[in-house]
C-alpha positions in Angstrom: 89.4 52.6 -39.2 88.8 56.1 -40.1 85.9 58.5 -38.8 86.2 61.0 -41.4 83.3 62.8 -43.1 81.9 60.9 -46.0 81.5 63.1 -49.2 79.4 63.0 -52.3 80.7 60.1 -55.0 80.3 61.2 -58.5 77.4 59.9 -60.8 77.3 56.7 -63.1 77.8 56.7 -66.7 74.4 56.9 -68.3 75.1 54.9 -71.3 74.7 51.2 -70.1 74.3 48.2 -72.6 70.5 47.6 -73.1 68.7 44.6 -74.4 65.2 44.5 -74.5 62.8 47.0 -76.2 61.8 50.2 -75.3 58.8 50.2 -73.0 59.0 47.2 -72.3 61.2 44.3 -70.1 64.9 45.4 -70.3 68.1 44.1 -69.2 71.3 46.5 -68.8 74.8 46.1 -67.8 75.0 49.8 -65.6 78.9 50.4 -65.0 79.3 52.6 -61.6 81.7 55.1 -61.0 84.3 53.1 -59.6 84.0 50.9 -62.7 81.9 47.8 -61.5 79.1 46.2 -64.1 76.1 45.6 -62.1 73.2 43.6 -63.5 69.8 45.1 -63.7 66.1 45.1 -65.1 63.2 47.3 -66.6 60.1 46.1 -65.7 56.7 48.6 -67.1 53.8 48.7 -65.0 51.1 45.9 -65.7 48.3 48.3 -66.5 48.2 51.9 -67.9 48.8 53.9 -64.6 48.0 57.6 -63.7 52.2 57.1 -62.4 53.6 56.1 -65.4 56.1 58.6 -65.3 57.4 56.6 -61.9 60.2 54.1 -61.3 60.5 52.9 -58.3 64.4 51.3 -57.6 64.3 48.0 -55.3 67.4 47.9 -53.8 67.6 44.2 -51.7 69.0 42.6 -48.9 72.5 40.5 -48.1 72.8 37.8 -50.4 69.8 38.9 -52.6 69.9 39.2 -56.0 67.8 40.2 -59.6 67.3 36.1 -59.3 65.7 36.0 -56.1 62.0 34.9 -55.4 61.5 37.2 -52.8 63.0 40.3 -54.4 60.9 39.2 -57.9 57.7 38.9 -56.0 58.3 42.0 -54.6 58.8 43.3 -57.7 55.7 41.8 -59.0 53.7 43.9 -56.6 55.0 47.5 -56.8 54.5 47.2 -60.6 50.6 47.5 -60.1 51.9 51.3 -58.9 54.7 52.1 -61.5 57.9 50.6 -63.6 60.0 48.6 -61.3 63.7 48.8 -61.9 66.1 45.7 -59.8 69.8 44.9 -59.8 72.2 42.7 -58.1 74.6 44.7 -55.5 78.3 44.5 -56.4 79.3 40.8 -55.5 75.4 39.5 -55.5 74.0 37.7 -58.4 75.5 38.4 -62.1 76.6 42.2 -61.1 80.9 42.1 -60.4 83.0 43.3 -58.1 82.6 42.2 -54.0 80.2 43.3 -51.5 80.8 46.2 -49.2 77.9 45.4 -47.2 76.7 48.7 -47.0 79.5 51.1 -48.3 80.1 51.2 -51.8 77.1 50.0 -52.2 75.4 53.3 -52.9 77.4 53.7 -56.3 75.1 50.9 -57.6 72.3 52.3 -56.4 73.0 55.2 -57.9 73.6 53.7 -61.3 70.0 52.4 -61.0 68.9 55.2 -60.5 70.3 57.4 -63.4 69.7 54.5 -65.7 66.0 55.1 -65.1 65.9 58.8 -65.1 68.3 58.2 -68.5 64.9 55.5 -69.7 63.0 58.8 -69.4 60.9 58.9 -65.5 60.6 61.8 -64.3 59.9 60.8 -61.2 62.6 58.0 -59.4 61.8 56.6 -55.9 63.9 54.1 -53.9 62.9 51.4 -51.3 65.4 49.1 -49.8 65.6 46.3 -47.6 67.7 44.7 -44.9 71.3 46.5 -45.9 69.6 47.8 -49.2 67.6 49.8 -46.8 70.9 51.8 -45.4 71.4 52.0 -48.6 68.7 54.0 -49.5 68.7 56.0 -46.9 72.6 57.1 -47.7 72.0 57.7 -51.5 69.2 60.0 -50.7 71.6 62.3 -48.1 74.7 62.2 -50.2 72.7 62.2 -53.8 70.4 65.1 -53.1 72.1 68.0 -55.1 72.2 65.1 -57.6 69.5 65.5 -60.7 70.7 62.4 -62.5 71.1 60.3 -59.5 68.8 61.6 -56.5 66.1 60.3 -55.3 62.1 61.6 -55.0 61.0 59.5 -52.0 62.4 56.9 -49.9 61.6 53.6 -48.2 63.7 52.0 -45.9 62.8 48.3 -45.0 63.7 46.3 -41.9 67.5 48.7 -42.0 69.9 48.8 -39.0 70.3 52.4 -37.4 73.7 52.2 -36.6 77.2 50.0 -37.6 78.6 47.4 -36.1 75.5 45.9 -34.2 75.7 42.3 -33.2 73.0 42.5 -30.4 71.2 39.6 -32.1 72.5 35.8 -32.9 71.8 36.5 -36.8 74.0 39.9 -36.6 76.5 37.9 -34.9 76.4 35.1 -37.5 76.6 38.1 -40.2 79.5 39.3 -38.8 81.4 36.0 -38.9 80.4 35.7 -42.2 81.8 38.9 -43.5 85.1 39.5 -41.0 86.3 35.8 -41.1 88.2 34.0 -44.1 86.0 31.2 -43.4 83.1 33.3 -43.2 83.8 34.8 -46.6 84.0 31.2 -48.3 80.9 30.6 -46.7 79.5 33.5 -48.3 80.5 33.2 -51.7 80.2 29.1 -51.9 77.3 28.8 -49.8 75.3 31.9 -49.9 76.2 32.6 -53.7 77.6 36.4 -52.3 81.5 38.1 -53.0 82.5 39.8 -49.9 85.3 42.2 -49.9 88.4 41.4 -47.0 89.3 45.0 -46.2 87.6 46.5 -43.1 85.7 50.1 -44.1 88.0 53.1 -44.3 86.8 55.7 -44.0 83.6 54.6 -41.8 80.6 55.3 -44.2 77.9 57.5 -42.9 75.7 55.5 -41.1 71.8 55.6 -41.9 70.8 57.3 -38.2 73.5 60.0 -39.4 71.7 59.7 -43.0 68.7 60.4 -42.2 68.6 64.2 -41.4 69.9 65.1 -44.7 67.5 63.9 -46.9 64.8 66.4 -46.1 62.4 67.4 -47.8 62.5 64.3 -49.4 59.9 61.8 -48.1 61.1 59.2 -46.2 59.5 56.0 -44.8 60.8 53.6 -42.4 59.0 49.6 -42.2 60.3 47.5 -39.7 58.4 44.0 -38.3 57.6 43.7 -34.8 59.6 40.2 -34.8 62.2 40.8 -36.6 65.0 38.7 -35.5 67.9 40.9 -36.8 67.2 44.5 -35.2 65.2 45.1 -32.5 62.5 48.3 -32.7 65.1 50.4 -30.9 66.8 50.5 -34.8 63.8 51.9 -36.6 62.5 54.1 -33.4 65.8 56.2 -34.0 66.0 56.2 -37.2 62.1 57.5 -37.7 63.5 59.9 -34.3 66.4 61.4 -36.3 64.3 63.3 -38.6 61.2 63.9 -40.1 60.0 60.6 -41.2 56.7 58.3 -41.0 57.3 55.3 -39.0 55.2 51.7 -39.8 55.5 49.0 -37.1 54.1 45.5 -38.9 53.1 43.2 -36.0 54.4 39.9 -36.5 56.4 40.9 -39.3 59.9 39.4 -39.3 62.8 40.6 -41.6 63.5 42.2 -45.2 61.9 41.3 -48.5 61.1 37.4 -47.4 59.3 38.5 -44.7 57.0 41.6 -46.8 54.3 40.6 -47.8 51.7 41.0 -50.6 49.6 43.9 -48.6 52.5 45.8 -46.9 54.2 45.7 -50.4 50.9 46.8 -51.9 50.6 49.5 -49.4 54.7 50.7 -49.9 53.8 51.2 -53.8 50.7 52.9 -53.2 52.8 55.7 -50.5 55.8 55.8 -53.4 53.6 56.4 -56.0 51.8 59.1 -53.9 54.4 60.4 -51.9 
């Protein structure tokens, strides 16, 4: 593989195919730069809010999807702070294309993101979780001279620091999952997910090497005492690599399944605020 500096992509075409009505739940078809159609949804804020003019972007985890219980209930909770907008990753869900697992990845995210700033918000705020939290934090360093694509404040949830790790017995199971042909049927028979067969060339950015660009943006890293993927070392360098606030959740396993109602509550209320 290739260690080459990873550049700036361009921006996503700001004219997706809407259904819905304005102000209300909405359903778009966002194509990304490199062409892929990736599923996503409007939801308003259940009350009148002094944050209206927020979105906040959920980017999930592996596997996740617009469909999933965890990433709707999440959903369900940051919309007491502000609109919500989700999608389905390439390969995840009804979105097309094939997982990156991390890389291209940030294309979607971007297209999120400018379909909400094109839906009128001034203000657009990200949180991701599990891989969608390395996403987040790579879209805010490589989107930041962006204005239809960048990012106001950031939450990264239960995210690896660094590539590559298989320190745990889930990582090492992810990693069969994604490198092997039998892995990949796995994937896209069992665990409903499209992953790509070419290894990552160049190497993206990774989020410990993300993180010192996104100043002055605010940044927030979450990670659960138990989590059984990455061990505190992961979120301890990431919060290390530059200026960030840093929440340890005792007990707390991993990504959106294991967030729950207050931490969620208390993630809105720092987005909308931040």
């Amino acid at each position: 593989m290739s260690s080459e500096p990873e550049g700036a992509f361009h921006t996503v075409d700001d004219r997706p195919v809407t259904r819905g009505r304005p102000g209300g739940l909405l359903r778009a078809t966002l194509r990304t730069s490199d062409g892929v159609p990736i599923e996503a949804v409007h939801t308003p804020p259940t009350r009148a809010s002094s944050h209206g003019d927020t979105a906040i972007v959920v980017a999930h985890g592996f596997t996740g999807s617009v469909e999933r219980p965890a990433l709707r209930r999440a959903a369900e909770v940051l919309r007491r702070r502000a609109a919500v907008v989700t999608f389905s990753f390439r390969g995840h869900g009804r979105s097309g294309g094939r997982s990156t697992v991390g890389d291209r990845e940030v294309l979607d995210l971007a297209a999120a993101v400018g379909w909400a700033r094109h839906l009128g918000y001034r203000r657009v705020v990200t949180v991701g979780f599990s891989m969608g939290g390395s996403v987040v934090l790579r879209h805010a360093a490589l989107y930041r001279e962006d204005p239809g694509a960048r990012t106001d404040a950031v939450v990264s949830v239960s995210a690896p620091a660094r590539w590559y790790y298989r320190g745990t017995a889930p990582m090492r199971r992810l990693h069969w999952v994604v490198t092997r042909p039998a892995g990949r049927l796995v994937g896209r028979y069992g665990l409903r997910t499209r992953i790509h067969d070419r290894d990552w060339d160049p190497v993206p950015l990774s989020p410990v090497e993300a993180v010192p660009l996104i100043a002055p943006v605010p940044l927030l890293v979450v990670h659960g005492t138990a989590d059984p993927y990455f061990p505190l070392d992961h979120p301890r360098m990431l919060a290390a690599a530059g200026p960030a606030e840093l929440w340890l959740e005792p007990g707390m396993g991993h990504a959106e399944d294991a967030a729950d109602e207050p931490l969620l509550a208390r993630v809105g209320e720092w987005l909308a605020g931040a």
